[in-house]
C-alpha positions as CSV (number, residue, x, y, z in Angstrom):
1,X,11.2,1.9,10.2
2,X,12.2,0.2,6.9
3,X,15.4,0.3,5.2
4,X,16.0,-1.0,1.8
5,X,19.9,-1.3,0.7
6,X,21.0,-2.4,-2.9
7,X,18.0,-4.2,-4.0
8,X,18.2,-5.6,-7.5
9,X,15.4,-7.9,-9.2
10,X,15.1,-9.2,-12.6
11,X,12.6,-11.3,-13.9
12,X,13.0,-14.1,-16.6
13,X,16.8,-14.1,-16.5
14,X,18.7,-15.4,-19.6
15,X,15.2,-15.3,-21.7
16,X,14.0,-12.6,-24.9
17,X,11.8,-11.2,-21.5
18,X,14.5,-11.0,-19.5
19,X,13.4,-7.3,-17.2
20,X,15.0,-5.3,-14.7
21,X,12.8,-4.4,-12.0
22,X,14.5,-2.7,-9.2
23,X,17.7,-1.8,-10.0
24,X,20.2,-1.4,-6.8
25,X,17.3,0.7,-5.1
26,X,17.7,2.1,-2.2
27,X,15.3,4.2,0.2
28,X,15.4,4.7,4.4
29,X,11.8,5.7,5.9
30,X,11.3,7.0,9.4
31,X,8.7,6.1,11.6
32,X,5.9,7.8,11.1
33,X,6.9,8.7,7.4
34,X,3.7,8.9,4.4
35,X,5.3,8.1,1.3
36,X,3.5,8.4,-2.1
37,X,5.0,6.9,-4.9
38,X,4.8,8.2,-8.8
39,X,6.2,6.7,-11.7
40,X,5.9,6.0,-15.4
41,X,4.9,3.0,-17.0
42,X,7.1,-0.2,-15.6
43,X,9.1,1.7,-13.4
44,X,9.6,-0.4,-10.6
45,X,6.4,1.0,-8.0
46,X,4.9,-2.3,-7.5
47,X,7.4,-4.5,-7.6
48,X,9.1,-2.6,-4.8
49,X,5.9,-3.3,-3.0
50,X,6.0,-6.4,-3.8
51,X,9.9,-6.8,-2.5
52,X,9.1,-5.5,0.5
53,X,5.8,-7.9,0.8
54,X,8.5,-11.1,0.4
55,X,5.7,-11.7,-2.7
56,X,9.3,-13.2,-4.1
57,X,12.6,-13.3,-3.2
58,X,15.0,-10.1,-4.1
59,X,18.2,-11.1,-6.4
60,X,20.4,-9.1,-3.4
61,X,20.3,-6.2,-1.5
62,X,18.7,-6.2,2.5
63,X,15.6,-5.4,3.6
64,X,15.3,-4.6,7.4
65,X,11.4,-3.3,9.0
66,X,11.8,-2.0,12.2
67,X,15.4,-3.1,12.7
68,X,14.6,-7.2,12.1
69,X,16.1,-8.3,8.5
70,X,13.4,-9.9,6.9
71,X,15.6,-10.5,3.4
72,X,15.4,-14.3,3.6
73,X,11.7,-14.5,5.0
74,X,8.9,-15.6,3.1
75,X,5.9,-13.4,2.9
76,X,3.4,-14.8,5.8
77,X,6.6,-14.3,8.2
78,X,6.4,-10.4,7.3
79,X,3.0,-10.2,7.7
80,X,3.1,-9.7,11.4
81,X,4.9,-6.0,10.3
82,X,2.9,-5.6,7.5
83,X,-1.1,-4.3,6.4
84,X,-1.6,-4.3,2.7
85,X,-4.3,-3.1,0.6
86,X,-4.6,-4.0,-2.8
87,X,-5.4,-2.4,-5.9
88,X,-8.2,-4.8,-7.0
89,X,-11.1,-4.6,-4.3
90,X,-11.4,-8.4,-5.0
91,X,-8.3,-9.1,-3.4
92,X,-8.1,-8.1,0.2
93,X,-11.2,-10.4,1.5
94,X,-13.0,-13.2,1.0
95,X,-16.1,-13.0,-0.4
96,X,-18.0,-16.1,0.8
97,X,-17.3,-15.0,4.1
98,X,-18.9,-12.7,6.5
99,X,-17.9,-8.9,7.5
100,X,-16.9,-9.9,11.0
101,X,-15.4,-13.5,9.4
102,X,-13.3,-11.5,7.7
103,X,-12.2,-8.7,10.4
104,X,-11.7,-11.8,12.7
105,X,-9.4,-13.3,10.2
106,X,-7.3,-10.0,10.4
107,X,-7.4,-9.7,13.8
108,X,-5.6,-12.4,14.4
109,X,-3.0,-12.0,11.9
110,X,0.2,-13.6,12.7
111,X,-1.4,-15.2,16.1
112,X,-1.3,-19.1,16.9
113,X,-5.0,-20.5,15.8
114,X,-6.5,-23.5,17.2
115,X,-9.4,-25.3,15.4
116,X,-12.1,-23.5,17.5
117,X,-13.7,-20.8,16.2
118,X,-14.3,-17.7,18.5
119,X,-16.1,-14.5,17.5
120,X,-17.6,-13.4,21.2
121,X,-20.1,-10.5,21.7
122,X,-17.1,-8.1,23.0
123,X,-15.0,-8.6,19.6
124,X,-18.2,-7.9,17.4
125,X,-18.9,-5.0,19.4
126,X,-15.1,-3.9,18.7
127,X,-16.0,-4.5,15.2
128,X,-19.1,-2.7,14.9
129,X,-17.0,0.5,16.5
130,X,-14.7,0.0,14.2
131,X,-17.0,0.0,11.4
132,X,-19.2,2.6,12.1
133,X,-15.5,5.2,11.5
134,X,-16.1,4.6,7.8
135,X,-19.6,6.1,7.7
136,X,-20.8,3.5,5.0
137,X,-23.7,2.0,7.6
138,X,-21.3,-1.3,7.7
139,X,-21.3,-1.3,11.5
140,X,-24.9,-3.0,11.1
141,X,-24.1,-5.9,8.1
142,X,-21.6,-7.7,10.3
143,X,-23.1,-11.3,9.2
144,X,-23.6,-10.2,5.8
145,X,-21.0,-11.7,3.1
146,X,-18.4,-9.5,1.9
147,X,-19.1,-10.4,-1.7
148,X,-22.9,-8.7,-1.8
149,X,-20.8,-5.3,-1.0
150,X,-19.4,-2.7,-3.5
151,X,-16.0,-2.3,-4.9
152,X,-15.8,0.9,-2.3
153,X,-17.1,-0.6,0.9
154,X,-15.4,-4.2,-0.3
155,X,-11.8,-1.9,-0.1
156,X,-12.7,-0.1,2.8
157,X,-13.3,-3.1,5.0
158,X,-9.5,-4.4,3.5
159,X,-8.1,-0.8,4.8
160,X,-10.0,-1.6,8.2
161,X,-8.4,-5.3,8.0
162,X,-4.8,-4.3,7.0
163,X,-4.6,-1.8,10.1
164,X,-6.6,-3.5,12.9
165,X,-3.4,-4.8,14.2
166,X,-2.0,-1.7,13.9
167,X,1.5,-2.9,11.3
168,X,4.8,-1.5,11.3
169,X,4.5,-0.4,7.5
170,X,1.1,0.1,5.5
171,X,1.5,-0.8,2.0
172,X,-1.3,0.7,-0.3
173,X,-1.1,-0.4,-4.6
174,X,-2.6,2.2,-6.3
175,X,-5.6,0.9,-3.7
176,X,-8.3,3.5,-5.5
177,X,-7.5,3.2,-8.8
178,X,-9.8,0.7,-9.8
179,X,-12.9,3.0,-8.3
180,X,-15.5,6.0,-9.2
181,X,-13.8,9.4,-8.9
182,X,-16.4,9.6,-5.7
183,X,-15.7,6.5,-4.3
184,X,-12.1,6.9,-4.5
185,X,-12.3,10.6,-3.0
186,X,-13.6,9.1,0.1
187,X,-11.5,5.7,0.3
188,X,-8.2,7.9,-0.3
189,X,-10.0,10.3,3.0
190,X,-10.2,7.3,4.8
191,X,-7.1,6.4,4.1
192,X,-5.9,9.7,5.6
193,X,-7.6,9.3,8.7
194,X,-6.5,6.2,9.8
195,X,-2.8,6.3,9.0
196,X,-2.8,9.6,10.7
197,X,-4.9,8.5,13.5
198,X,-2.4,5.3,14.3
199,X,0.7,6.9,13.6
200,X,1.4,4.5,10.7
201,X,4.4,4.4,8.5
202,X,2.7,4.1,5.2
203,X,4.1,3.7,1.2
204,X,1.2,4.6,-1.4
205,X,1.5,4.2,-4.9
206,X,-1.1,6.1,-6.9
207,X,-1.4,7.5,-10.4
208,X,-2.8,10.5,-9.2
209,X,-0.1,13.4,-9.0
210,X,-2.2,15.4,-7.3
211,X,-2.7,13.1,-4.9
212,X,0.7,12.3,-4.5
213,X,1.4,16.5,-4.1
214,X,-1.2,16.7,-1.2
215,X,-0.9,13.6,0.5
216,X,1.7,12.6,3.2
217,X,4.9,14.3,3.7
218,X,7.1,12.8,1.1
219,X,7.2,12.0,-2.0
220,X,9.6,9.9,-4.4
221,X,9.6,9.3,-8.2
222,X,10.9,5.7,-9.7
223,X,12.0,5.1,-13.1
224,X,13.6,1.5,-14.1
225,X,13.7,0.3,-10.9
226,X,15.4,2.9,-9.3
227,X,14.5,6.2,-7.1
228,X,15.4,9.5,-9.2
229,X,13.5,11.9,-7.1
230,X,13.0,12.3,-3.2
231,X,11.1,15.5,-2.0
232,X,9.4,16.2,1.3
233,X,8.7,18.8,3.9
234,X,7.9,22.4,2.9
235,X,9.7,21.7,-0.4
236,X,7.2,18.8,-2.1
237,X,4.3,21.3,-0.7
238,X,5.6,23.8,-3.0
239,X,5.6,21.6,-5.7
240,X,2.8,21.9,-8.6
241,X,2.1,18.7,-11.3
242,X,3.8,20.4,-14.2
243,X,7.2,20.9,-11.3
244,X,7.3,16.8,-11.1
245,X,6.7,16.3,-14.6
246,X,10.1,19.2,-15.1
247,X,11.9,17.0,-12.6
248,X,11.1,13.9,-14.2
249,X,12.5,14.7,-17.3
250,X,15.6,16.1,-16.1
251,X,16.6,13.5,-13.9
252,X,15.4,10.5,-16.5
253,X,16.4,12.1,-19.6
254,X,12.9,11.2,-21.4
255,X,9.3,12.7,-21.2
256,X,7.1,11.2,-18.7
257,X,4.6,8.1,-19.9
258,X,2.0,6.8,-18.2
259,X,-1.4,7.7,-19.7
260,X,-3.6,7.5,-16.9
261,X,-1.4,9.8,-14.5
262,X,-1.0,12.3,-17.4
263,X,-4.9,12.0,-16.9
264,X,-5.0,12.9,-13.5
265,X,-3.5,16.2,-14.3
């Protein structure tokens, strides 16, 4: 489904902040694959999210999703194979618009739009079923504005917008971090549902090791902007937090650092 080959970034070249990001990484997923991705402080998990986006051009290395090589495109040409959600609930939607607005918006992602605007009964209806899967009583605020919801419902409706077309990859930034343990709890079980439901190849970066242990069916650790752990199968559901804090160490040669996954423990 995607395959990245010797991708190299670095930021600020030839400056004092000259930085490394992703550092001839390379990683194949299968269709159908649920990747979560770990990491400590600066190692790459974003950016590679962000590589894969087109959010800026890669220094070299390919990038291919679903067989096309979408290197040299720029980020609204990828969007046709690819949902996104966020880490800030602020980002996936617009806030002076309403629910539907914004599902419609979605909806016709990577479509030809004329001037005219059409939201008909049949396409709210489609919205309201789709709505009424999250169990937050949404299915009934269609015409309300995104911006009077709550962090939670604000980044369910973006998880409902970046799969209603059903993408080739879901990409998901640490997408509950920035929510109550509760809320998050039942974002990240949403989450669940609908990749599984769609048979989505999804990449989830979280700072949660837990989550990372009992979510999907692989998981891979970065560190300087390069992959130096790949586990799945029966093997990563084995795995315990202090295992992946053991492998990190041996395989990066330093003790893991990132305060809020050491948290999470």
């Amino acid at each position: 489904m995607i395959e990245i080959t010797h991708v190299s970034k670095t930021f600020n070249k030839g400056t004092v902040n000259e930085k490394r990001a992703l550092d001839n990484l390379n990683l194949k997923l299968n269709e159908g694959d649920f990747v979560t991705i770990i990491g400590g402080n600066g190692a790459g998990k974003s950016t590679m999210l962000n590589a894969i986006a087109g959010t800026f051009p890669v220094d070299c290395g390919k990038i291919t999703i679903d067989g096309t090589n979408v290197t040299m495109d720029p980020e609204h040409k990828r969007a046709r194979y690819i949902g996104r959600v966020f880490q800030d609930p602020m980002k996936g939607t617009c806030a002076g618009m309403q629910i539907e607005e914004n599902l419609a918006l979605a909806k016709r992602r990577g479509q030809r739009r004329g001037l005219r605007w059409q939201l008909n009964d049949r396409e709210r209806e489609l919205y309201r079923d789709q709505l009424a899967t999250l169990g937050l009583g949404l299915e009934t605020r269609l015409s309300d504005k995104v911006g009077l919801l709550s962090g939670g419902q604000r980044q369910a409706v973006t998880l409902l917008m970046a799969t209603i077309q059903k993408p080739r990859l879901l990409l998901l930034d640490e997408h509950t971090a920035a929510l109550d343990p509760a809320t998050a709890a039942k974002v990240l079980r949403l989450t669940r549902e609908i990749v599984e439901s769609h048979h989505l190849t999804a990449l989830m970066v979280t700072h949660n090791m837990k989550d990372a242990l009992t979510i999907g069916n692989r998981l891979i650790m970065m560190d300087h902007g390069t992959i130096i752990y790949d586990v799945s199968g029966e093997e990563k559901m084995k795995l315990t937090v202090e295992d992946l804090l053991t492998k990190f160490e041996e395989a990066s040669g330093t003790e893991f650092s990132n305060d809020r996954m050491m948290l999470s423990k």
